[in-house]
C-alpha positions as CSV (number, residue, x, y, z in Angstrom):
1,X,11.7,-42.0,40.4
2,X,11.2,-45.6,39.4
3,X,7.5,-45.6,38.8
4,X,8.0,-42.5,36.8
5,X,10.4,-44.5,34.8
6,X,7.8,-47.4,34.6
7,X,5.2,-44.2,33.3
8,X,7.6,-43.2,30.6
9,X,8.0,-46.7,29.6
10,X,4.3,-47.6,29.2
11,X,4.3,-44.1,27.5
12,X,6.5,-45.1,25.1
13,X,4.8,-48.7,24.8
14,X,1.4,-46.7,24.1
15,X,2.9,-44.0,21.6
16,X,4.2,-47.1,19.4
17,X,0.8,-48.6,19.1
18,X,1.9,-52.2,19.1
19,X,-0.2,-53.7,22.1
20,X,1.9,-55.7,25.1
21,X,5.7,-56.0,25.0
22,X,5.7,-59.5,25.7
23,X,3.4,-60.1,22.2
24,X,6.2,-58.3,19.8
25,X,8.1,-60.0,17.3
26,X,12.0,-59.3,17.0
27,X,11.4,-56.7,14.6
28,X,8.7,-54.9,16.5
29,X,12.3,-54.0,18.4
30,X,14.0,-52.9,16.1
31,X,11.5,-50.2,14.4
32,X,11.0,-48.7,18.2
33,X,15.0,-48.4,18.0
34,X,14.3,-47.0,15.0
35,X,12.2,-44.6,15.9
36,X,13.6,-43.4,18.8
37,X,16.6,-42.5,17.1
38,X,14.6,-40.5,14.6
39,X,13.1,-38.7,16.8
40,X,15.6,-37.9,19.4
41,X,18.8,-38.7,17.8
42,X,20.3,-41.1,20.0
43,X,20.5,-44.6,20.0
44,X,19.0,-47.2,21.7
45,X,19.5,-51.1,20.7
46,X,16.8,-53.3,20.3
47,X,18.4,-55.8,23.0
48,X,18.0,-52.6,25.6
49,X,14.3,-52.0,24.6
50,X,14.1,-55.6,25.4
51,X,15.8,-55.2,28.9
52,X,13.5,-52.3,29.4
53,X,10.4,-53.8,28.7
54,X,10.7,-57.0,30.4
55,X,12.5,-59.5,27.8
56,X,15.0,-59.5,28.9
57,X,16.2,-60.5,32.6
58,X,17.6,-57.5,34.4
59,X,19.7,-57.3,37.9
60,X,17.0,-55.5,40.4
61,X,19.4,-52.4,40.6
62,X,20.0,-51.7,36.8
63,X,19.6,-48.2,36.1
64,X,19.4,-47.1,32.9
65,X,21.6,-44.2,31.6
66,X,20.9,-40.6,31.1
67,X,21.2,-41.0,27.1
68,X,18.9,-43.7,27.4
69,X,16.2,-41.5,29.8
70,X,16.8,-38.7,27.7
71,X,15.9,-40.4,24.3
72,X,12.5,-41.9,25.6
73,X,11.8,-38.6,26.9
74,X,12.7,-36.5,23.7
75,X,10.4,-39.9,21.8
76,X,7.0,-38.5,23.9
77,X,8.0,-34.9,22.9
78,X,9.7,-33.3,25.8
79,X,12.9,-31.5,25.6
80,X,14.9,-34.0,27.8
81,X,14.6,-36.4,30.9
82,X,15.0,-33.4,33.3
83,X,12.0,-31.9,31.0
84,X,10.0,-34.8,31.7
85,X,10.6,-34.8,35.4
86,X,9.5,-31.8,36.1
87,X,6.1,-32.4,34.4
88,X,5.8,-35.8,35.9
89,X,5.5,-36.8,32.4
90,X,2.2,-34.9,32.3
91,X,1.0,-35.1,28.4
92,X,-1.6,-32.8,27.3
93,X,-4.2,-35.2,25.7
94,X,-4.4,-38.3,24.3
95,X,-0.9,-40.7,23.7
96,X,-1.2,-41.2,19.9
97,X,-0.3,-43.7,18.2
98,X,3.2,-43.8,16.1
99,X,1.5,-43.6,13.0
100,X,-0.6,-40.3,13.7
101,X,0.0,-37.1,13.6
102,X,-1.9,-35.9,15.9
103,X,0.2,-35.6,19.0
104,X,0.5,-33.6,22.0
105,X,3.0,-32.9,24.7
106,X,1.8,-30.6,27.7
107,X,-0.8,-28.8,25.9
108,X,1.1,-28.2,22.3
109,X,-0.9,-29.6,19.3
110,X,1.0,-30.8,16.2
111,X,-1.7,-31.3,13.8
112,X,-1.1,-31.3,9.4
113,X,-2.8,-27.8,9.7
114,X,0.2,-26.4,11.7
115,X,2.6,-28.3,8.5
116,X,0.4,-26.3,6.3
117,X,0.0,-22.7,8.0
118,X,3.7,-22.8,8.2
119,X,4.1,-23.9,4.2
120,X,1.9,-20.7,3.7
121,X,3.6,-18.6,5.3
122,X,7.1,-19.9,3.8
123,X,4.9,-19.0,0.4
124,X,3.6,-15.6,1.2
125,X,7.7,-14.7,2.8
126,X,9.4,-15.5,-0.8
127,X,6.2,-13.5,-2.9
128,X,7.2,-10.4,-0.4
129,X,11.1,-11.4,-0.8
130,X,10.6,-11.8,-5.0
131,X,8.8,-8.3,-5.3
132,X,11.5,-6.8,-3.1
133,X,13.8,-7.8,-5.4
134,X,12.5,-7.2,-8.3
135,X,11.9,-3.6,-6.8
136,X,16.0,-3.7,-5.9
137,X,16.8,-4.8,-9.7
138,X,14.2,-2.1,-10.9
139,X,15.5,1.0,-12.4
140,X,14.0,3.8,-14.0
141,X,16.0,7.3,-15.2
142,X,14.2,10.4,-17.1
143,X,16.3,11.9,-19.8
144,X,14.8,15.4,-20.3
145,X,13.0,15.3,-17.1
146,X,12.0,19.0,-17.4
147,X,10.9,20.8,-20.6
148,X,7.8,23.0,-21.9
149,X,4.8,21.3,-23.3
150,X,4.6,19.6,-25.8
151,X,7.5,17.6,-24.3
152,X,8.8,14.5,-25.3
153,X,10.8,12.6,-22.2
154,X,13.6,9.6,-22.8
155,X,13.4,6.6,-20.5
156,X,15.8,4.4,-19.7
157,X,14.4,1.5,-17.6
158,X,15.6,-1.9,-16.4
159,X,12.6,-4.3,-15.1
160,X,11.4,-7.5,-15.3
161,X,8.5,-9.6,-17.8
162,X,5.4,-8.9,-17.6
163,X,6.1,-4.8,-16.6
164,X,3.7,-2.0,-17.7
165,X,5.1,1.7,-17.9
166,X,2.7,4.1,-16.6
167,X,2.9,7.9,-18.0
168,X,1.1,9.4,-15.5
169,X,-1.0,10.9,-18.0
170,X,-3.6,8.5,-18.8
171,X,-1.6,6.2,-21.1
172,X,0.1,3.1,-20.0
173,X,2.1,0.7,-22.2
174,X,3.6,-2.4,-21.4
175,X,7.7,-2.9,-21.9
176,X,8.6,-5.4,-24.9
177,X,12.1,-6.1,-23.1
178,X,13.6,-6.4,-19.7
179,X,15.9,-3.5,-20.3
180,X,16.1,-0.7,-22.9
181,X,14.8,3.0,-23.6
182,X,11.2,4.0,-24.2
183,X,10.0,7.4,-25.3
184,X,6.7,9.0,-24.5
185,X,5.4,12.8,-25.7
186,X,3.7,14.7,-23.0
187,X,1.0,17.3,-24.6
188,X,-0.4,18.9,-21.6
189,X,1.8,20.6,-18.5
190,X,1.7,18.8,-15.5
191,X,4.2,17.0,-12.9
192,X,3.6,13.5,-14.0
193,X,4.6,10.4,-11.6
194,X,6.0,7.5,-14.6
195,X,5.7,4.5,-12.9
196,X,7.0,0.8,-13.5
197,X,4.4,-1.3,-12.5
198,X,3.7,-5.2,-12.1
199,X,0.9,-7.0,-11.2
200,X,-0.5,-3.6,-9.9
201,X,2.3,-2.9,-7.8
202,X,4.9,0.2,-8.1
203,X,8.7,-1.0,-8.7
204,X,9.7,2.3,-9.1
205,X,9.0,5.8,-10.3
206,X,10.6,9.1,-11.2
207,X,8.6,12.1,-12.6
208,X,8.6,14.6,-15.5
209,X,7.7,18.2,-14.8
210,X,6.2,19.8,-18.3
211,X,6.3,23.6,-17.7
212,X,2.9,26.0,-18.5
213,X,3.8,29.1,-20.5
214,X,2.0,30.9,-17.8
215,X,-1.6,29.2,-17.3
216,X,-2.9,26.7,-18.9
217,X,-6.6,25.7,-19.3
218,X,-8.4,22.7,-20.8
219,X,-11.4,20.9,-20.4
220,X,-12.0,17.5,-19.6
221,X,-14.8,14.5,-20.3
222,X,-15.0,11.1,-20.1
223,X,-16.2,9.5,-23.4
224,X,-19.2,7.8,-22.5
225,X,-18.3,5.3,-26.0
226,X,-14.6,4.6,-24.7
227,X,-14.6,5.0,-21.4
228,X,-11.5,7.3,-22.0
229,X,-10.9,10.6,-20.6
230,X,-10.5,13.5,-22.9
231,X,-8.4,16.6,-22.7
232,X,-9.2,19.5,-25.0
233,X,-6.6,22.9,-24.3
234,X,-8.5,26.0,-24.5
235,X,-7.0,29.3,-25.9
236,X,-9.4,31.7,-25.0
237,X,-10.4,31.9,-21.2
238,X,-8.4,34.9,-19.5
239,X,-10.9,37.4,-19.0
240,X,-8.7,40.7,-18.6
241,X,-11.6,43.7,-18.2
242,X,-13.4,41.5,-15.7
243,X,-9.8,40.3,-13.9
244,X,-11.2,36.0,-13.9
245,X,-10.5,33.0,-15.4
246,X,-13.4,31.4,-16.7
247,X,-14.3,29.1,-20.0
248,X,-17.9,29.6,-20.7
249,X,-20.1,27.0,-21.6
250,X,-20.8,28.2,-24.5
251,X,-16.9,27.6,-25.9
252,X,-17.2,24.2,-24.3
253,X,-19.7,23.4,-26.8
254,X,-18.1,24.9,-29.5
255,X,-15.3,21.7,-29.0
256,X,-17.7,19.9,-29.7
257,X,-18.6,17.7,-26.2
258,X,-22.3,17.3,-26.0
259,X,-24.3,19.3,-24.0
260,X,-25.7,16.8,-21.2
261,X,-22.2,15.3,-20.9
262,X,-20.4,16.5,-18.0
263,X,-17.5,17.9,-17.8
264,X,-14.5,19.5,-15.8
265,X,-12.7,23.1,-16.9
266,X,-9.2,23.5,-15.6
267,X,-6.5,25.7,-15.1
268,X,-2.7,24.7,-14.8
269,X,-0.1,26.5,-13.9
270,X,3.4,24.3,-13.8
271,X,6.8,26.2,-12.9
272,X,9.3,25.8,-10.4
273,X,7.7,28.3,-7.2
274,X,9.9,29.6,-5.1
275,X,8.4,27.7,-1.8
276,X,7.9,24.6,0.1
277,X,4.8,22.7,0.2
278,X,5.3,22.0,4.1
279,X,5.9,25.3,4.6
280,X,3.6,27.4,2.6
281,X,0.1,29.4,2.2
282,X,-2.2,29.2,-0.7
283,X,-5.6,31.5,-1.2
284,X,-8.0,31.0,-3.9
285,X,-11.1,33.4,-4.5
286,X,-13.6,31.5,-6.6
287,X,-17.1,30.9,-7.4
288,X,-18.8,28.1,-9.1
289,X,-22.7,27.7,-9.8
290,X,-25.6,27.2,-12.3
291,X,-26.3,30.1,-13.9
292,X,-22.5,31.0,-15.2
293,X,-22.5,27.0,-16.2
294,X,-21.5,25.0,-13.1
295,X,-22.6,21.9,-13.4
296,X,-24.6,19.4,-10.6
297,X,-22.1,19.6,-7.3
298,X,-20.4,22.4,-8.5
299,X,-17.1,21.4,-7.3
300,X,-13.8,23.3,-6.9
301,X,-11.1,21.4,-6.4
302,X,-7.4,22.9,-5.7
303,X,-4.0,20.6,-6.2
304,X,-0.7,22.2,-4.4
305,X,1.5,19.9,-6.2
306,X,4.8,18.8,-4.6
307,X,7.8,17.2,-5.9
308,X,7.1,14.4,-3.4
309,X,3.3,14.2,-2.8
310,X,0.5,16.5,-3.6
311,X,-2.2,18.4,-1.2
312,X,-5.5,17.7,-3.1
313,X,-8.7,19.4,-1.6
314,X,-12.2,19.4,-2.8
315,X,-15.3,21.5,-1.6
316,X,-18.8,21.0,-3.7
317,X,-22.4,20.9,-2.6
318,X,-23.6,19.6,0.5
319,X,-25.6,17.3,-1.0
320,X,-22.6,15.8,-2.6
321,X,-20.4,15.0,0.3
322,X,-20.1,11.2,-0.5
323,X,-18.2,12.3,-3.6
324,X,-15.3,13.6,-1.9
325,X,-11.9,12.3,-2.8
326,X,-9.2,14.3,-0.8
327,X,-5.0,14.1,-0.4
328,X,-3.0,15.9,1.8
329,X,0.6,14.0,1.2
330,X,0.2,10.2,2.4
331,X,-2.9,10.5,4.2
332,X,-6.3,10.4,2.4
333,X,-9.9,10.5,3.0
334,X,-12.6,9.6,1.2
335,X,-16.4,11.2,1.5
336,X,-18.2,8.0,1.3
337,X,-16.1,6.6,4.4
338,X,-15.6,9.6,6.2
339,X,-17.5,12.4,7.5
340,X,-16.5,15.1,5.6
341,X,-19.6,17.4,5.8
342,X,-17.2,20.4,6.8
343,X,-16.6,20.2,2.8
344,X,-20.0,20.3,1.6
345,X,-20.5,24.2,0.7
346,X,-22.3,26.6,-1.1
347,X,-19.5,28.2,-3.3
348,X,-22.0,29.7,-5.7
349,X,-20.9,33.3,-5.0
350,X,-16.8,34.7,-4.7
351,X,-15.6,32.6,-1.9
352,X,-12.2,32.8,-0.5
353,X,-10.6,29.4,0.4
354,X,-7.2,28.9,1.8
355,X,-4.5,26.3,3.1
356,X,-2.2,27.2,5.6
357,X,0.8,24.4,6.4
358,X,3.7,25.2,9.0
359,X,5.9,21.7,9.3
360,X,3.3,19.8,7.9
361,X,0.2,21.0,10.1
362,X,-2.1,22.0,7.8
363,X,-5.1,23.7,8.2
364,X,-8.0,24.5,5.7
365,X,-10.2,27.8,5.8
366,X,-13.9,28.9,4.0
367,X,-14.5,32.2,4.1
368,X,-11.7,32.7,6.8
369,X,-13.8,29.6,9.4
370,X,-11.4,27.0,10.1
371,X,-13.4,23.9,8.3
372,X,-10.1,20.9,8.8
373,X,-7.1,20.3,10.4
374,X,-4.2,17.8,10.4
375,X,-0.8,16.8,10.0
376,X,1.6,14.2,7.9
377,X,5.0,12.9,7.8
378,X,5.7,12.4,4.5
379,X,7.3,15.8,3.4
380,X,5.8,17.1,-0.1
381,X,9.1,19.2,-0.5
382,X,9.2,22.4,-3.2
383,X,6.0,23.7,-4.8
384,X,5.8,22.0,-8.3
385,X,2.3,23.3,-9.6
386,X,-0.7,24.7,-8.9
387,X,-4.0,23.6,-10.4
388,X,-7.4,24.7,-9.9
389,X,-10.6,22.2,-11.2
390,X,-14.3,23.2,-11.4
391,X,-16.9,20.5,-12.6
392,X,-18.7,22.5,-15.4
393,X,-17.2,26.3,-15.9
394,X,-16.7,27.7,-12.7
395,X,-14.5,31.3,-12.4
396,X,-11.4,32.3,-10.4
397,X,-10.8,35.3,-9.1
398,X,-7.4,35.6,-7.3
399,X,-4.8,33.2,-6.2
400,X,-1.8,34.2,-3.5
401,X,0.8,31.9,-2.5
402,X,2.8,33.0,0.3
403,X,6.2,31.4,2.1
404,X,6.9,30.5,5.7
405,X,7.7,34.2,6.8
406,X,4.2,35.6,4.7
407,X,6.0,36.5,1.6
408,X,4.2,36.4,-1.7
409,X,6.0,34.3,-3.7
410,X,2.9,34.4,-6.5
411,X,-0.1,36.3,-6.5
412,X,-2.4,36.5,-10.3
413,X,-5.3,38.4,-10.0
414,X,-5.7,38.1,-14.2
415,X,-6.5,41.3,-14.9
416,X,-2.6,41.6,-17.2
C-alpha cells in the first residue's frame, strides 16, 4: 500500500509538470493546493503537500487521511482512492502535464474535440427544442373549411417571423404578422393541405375540401417562360353516346397551349364518399395511347384521396419506369430508386386497374394480375376525392368504388 501511495504521489508530481519537489518555490505549493481543490473539491494545504513530498520532516508511521488519498486520486482522474486501488493507479497513456488538455485515466481520452462534439450537440438539442416550440405555439384554423368551387377559405393563424403559408394549390405567400387572418380563393376542387411553413419545415396544417359539382376536368402545363404550372377547366369532355371521359387534343389546342408542349388532362371528382380509404375498393377501366392523343409515357395516374393521406398510383410505359413517383399513405417510392418495373405497362387499349385495401393491406391489380402489395400505419381515414390524371388525353371508361362488405358506394360509367 505504501509504494502505491509513493506511485500516486510521483503521479501527481508528474501531472503538475513542475520537475523535482525539492526544486519548488513556496508558491509552486500553493497552486498544487490549488489545483487539487479544483479538481476534486477538497482541500489540501500547502504545508501537507510539503509533508507529502518530502519538505517537510514526517514521523515514519504518518498516514495520511482518507480525504487526503481521495483528493490526489480524484487529481489523476479516478473516482476516489478505492477507484485508484483497484487499478493500481493504472493510467491509460501518457501523465500530462497540468497545463494540457490532453489527459487520460484508464483508457478515457479528454481531448478539446470531446468539448466541442458535446457543444454541438448542446446546439443541434435547442434547434430541435426551438422548432418544437414554435410547432407548440403554431396554430392554424379554417373558417369555411368546406364549400363548392370557386371557394374562398378564412384563416386564422398564429406563427412566428419569417413564416410562409402554403395553399396547397400552387400559391404560397408569406405572413406579414405573427398573428392575424389571411384569406385565400380556391378556383379548382380539390382537398388542399394549407400548411404553415418555416425554413422548409411544416408547423402545422389543416385542409380545405372544395366540392366538384359532379366531375370536374382541366388540363394542365407547365409554362416553359415561368416555370409555373397552368390549370385550364374544361367544359366539354363527357362523352354520353360513347359512355367515356375524354378531352381531345384537338380542344386542348383550342386553349391555346402549344402543340409540342406537354401536357396532363384531368378529371376531379371531390365529395364526401360514403367509405374509408383503409377499408375500401377502387376500379378504373381506361386507356391511354397515341393515336387518341396520349402523349410520350402515356401515363395514368389514380389519387384515392383521404382526409389524412392519399394513395397515389402511377402506371405508364415500360420504358418510362424511372419516372415513377408513387404514395400509398406514409410510405413512398420512387422509380428512379426502386424497382418498380411491375408498373411499367402497355395501357394503350381499355385496361382495368384496381386497388383493393382491407386494414391498410393494399394490393394493386392490371388486368385482374396482382402487380404490388403492401401495408401502412398511418390511417388515410374517409374517402375525400377521387382523381384520375393521363399525360396527354387519355379516356376513362368506368370507375367503381366499393366498401369493406363489396358495396358500391359509387360507380359512373358516363353514359348520363
Amino acid at each position: 500500500m505504501e509504494s502505491l501511495f509513493a506511485q500516486c504521489i510521483q503521479q501527481v508530481v508528474a501531472r503538475f509538470g513542475k520537475g523535482a519537489p525539492i526544486d519548488w518555490p513556496p508558491r509552486y505549493f500553493d497552486k498544487l493546493s490549488q489545483a487539487i481543490s479544483q479538481r476534486s473539491h477538497i482541500v489540501i494545504s500547502a504545508h501537507t503537500l510539503k509533508r507529502l513530498m518530502g519538505r517537510v520532516k514526517i514521523h515514519e508511521e504518518y498516514d495520511p487521511q482518507d480525504s487526503t488519498k481521495n483528493a490526489l486520486a480524484k487529481y489523476l482522474g479516478f473516482n476516489d482512492w478505492d477507484h485508484y486501488i483497484d487499478l493500481k493507479g493504472q493510467i491509460g497513456g501518457v501523465i500530462h502535464k497540468e497545463n494540457e488538455l490532453n489527459y487520460t485515466v484508464t483508457g478515457k481520452k479528454y481531448r478539446p474535440v470531446f468539448i466541442v462534439s458535446l457543444i454541438l450537440i448542446i446546439l443541434l438539442l435547442a434547434i430541435v427544442y426551438r422548432f418544437r416550440f414554435l410547432e407548440s405555439l403554431s396554430e392554424i384554423v379554417v373558417n369555411s373549411s368546406v364549400g363548392r368551387y370557386p371557394h374562398t377559405a378564412v384563416f386564422n393563424y398564429r406563427a412566428g417571423n419569417h413564416v410562409v403559408m402554403d395553399f396547397g394549390d400552387f400559391r404560397t405567400e408569406p405572413l406579414k404578422q405573427k398573428a392575424g387572418s389571411i384569406t385565400h380563393s380556391y378556383l379548382f376542387p380539390d382537398y388542399f393541405p394549407a400548411k404553415l411553413i418555416k425554413k422548409n419545415r411544416v408547423l402545422k396544417t389543416a385542409f380545405v375540401q372544395v366540392l366538384s359539382d359532379g366531375w370536374f376536368a382541366d388540363v394542365t402545363y407547365r409554362d416553359e417562360l415561368t416555370q409555373k404550372q397552368l390549370l385550364y377547366q374544361v367544359k366539354n369532355f363527357r362523352d354520353t353516346v360513347n359512355g367515356i371521359l375524354f378531352i381531345p387534343a384537338e380542344t386542348v389546342y383550342e386553349l391555346g397551349i402549344p402543340r409540342k408542349q406537354d401536357y396532363w388532362t384531368e378529371f376531379r371528382n371531390i365529395r364526401d364518399f360514403n367509405t374509408v380509404v383503409d377499408d375500401c375498393s377502387v376500379t378504373f377501366i381506361v386507356k391511354n395511347n397515341e393515336q387518341d392523343g396520349g402523349i410520350r409515357c402515356f401515363d395514368f395516374i389514380f389519387k384515392l384521396i383521404g382526409e389524412h393521406g392519399i394513395c397515389e398510383v402511377r402506371f405508364l410505359h415500360p420504358g418510362c419506369i424511372q419516372f415513377i413517383d408513387m404514395t400509398i399513405s406514409e410510405k413512398r417510392w420512387k422509380g428512379s430508386e426502386t424497382n418498380l418495373s411491375d408498373f411499367g405497362r402497355q395501357i394503350t387499349g381499355w385496361t382495368s386497374i384496381e386497388m383493393a385495401i382491407r386494414d391498410k393491406n393494399a394490393v394493386i391489380f392490371f388486368n385482374n394480375d396482382t402487380v404490388f402489395q403492401t401495408s401502412y400505419n398511418q390511417p388515410a381515414g374517409k374517402v375525400k376525392g377521387l382523381i384520375m390524371v393521363f399525360k396527354g388525353s387519355g379516356m376513362a371508361d368506368k370507375i367503381e368504388l366499393r366498401n369493406k362488405d363489396g358495396i358500391i358506394v359509387f360507380s359512373d360509367n358516363f353514359k348520363d
